[in-house]
N, C-alpha and C positions, 0 to 999 in steps of 0.2 A: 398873405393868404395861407392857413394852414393846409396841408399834405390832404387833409380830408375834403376840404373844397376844392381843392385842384383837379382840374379838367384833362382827364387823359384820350389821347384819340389812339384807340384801340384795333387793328389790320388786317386782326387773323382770326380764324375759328377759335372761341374757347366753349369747350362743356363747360355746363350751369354752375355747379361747383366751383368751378377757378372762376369764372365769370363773375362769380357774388364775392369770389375773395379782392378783383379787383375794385367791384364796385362799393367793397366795405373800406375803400381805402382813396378812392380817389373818384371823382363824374366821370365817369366812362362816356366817351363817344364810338358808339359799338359800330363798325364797320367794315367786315370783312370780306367780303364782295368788290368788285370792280365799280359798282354801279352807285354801291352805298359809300365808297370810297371817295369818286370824286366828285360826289353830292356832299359830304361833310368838308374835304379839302376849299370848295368853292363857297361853304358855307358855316356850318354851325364848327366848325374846325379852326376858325381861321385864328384864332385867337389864343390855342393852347400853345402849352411851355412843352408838352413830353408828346413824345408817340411809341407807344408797341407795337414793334411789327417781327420777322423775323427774318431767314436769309433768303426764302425763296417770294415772300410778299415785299420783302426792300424797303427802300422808300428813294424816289428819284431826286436830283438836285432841283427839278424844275418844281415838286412838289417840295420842297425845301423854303424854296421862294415864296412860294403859298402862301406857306407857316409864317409868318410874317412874325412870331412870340419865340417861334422856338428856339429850344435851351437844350433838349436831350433827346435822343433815340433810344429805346430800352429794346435789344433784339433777343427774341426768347429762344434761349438755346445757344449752340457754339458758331455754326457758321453764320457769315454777315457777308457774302458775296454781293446778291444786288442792294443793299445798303451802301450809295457811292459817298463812302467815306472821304477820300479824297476833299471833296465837295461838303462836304459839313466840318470837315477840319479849316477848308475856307471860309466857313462861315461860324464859326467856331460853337459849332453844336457838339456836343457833349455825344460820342457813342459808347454804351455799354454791350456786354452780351454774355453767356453764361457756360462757359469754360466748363466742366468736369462735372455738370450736370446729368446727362443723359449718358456717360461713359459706358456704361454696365447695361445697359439697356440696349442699345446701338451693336456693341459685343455680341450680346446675346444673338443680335439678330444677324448678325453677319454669321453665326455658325446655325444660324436654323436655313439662310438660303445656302450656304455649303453642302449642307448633309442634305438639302432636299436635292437640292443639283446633283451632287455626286453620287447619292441615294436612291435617285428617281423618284421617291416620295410621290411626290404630286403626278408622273406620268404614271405614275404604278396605281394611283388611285381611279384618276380619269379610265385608264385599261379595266381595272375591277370594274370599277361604276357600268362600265360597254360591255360585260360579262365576257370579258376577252381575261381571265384567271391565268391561263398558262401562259400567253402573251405575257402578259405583267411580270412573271416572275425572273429579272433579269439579273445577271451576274455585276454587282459593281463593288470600285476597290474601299478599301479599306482606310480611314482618313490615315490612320498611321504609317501609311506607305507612300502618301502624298506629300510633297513639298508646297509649304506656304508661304507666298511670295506678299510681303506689308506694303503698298504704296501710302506712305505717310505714318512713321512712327511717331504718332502724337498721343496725348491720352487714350485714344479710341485704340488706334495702332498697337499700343504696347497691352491694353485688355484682350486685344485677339488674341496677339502673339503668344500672350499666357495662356489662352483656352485651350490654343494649338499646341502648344509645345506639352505645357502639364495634362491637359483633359486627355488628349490624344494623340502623343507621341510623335507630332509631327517636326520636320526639321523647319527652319523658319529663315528666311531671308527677306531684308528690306531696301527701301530707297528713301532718301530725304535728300535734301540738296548738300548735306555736308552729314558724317557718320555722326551717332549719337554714342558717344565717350562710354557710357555706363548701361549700352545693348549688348547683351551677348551675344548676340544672330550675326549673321552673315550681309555685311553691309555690299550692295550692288550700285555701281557708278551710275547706273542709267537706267532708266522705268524699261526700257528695250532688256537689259543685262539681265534685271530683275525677272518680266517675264521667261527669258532664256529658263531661269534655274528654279522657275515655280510651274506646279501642276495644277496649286489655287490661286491666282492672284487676287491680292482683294485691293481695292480704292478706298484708302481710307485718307485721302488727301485734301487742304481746303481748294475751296473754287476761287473762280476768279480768273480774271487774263489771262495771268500769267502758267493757270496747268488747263487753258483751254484744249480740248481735245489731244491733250496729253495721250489717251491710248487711241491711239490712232488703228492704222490699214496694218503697219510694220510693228507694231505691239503685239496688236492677234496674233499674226503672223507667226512671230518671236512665242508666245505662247502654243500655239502649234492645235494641233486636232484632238490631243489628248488633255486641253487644260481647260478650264473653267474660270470665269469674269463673276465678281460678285462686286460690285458696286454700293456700296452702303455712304458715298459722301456729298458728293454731287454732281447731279447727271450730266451738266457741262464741262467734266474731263474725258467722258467717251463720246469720241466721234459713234453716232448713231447711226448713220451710212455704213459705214464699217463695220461694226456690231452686228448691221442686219445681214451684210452680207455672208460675213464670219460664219452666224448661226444658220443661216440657209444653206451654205456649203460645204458644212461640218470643218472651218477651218479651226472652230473650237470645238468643246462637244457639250459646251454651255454654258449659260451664265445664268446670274442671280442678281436680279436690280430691283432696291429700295428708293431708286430717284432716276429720272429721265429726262433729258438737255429737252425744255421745253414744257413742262408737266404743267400741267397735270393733263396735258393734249399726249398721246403717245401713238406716234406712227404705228398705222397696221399692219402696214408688214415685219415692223416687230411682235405686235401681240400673237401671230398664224406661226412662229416659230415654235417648236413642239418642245425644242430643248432649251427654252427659257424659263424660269423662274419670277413673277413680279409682283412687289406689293408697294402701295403707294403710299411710299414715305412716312412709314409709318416707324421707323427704326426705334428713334427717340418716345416711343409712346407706349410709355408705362406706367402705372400706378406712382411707382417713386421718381421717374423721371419728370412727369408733367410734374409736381408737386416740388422737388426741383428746383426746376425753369420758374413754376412762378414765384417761389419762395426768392430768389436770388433777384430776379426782374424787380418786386416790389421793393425790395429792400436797397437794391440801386436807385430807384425812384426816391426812393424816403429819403438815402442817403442824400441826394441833388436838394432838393428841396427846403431842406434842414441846414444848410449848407457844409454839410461835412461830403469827404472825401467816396466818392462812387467805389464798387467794390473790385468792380472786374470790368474796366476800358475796355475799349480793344486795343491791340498794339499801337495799333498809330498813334492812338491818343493816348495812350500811356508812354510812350518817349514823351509827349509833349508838357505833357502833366509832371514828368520826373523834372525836366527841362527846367519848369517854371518855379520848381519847387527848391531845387538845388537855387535858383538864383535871387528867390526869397531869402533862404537862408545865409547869403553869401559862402556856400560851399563849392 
């Protein structure tokens, strides 16, 4: 069956646009909703090779089972958290996902909630809008006097680091589980150390188990009353109890969140905090980034189907994939 009849079952919102690019390439089973979801899984779904979905839509191992054809996951964009990989490596589905897509765009927007944070931007507007003028007019520092603390030098990580360092003069400090050889910042043993010597921390680390609620009660803390939380990677490394508490008792003096442990549901007594920042996950969503995501998505698609080599696994499957190849070759 050619790539053009091939049946794609589709998980997530796409504008009309990307929507007709997939449909000019494969039968889309368009289901991005809960409801239309597990109406095509139990039904007109059961039968396809591929599904698009992304890190925050997934796809479960039990809906795995479903898929009773399936061949490949295409995840659009870089993180694959609730996609239980594990669990398609068992079953030996094929995941992809889209690495250094959305880099410059996600950047971007990690330094639009900084400066609205540490700017007041958004409370200065709300204050004018309340014909509260003088109110509004408040003293805040200067990015170039602030230290930027990186949770996760990864692509994303290392385009802040640059905005920060070059754009506006700030000094830069990071954490990863082991130092990166060819960073020149200030490498910190621990996400606690890290906060210690930042006044901005940002999260720019993937999700998953293993950095669940990574910034904890003793993170804040370590960040202190004069620091600021900008969250731009995924909302299940900050404990949100903590967070709220933090920002209602000025243990920080703000944060800035592009994704929330649970979302698109977000507790209300975080949205009643005055010195929060939030926009809903919209980081990655940009003219060149959507275009991207889908250009790279189709193209691993094509690539499975053809039967040549997918462009961009995810790691796990790409040990697996080097694995089997070295021992085709007898190398």
């Amino acid at each position: 069956m050619s790539p053009a009849r091939e049946p794609l079952l589709v998980l997530i919102p796409f504008a009309p646009d990307h929507l007709a690019r997939l449909n000019a390439a494969f039968e889309v089973i368009y289901a991005p909703d809960a409801e239309r979801r597990a109406a095509a899984i139990a039904g007109a779904a059961k039968g396809v090779r591929a599904v698009l979905t992304h890190g925050t839509a997934g796809l479960s191992a039990e809906e795995m089972d479903a898929l009773t054809r399936l061949e490949i996951i295409s995840c659009y964009g870089v993180g694959y958290d609730r996609i239980e990989v594990p669990a398609a490596l068992e079953r030996g589905i094929l995941v992809t996902h889209g690495p250094g897509t959305n880099t410059q765009s996600v950047a971007d927007h990690a330094f639009a909630l900084i400066l609205d944070c540490v700017r007041q931007i958004s409370r200065s507007d709300r204050a004018v809008r309340a014909g509260q003028w003088h109110e509004a007019r408040v003293s805040s520092p200067e990015l170039s006097t602030l230290r930027l603390g990186i949770f996760g030098l990864g692509a994303i990580g290392r385009a802040v680091a640059q905005r920060g360092a070059l754009g506006f003069g700030m000094s830069i400090a990071y954490h990863n589980r082991k130092p990166a050889q060819d960073a020149p910042y200030e490498y910190c043993a621990s996400v606690i150390e890290l906060a210690q010597a930042s006044d901005v921390l940002i999260v720019a680390a993937p999700g998953g188990p293993q950095t669940r609620h990574v910034v904890n009660e003793a993170v804040l803390e370590a960040l202190g009353p004069r620091g600021y939380l900008i969250n731009i990677a995924r909302g299940s490394l900050v404990d949100t109890d903590a967070l709220i508490a933090a920002l209602q008792a000025g243990g920080i003096a703000g944060a800035g969140l592009d994704v929330v442990d649970g979302e698109p549901h977000v507790p209300p007594a975080l949205l009643t905090a005055p010195n929060l920042v939030i926009t809903p996950h919209s980081a990655a969503r940009s003219p060149t980034a959507e275009d991207n995501m889908t250009t790279l998505a189709l193209k691993n698609l094509a690539a499975h189907f053809s039967g040549a080599p997918v462009l961009t696994p995810v790691p796990e499957w790409a040990g697996r994939l080097d694995t089997a190849q070295r021992r085709q070759t007898g190398s």
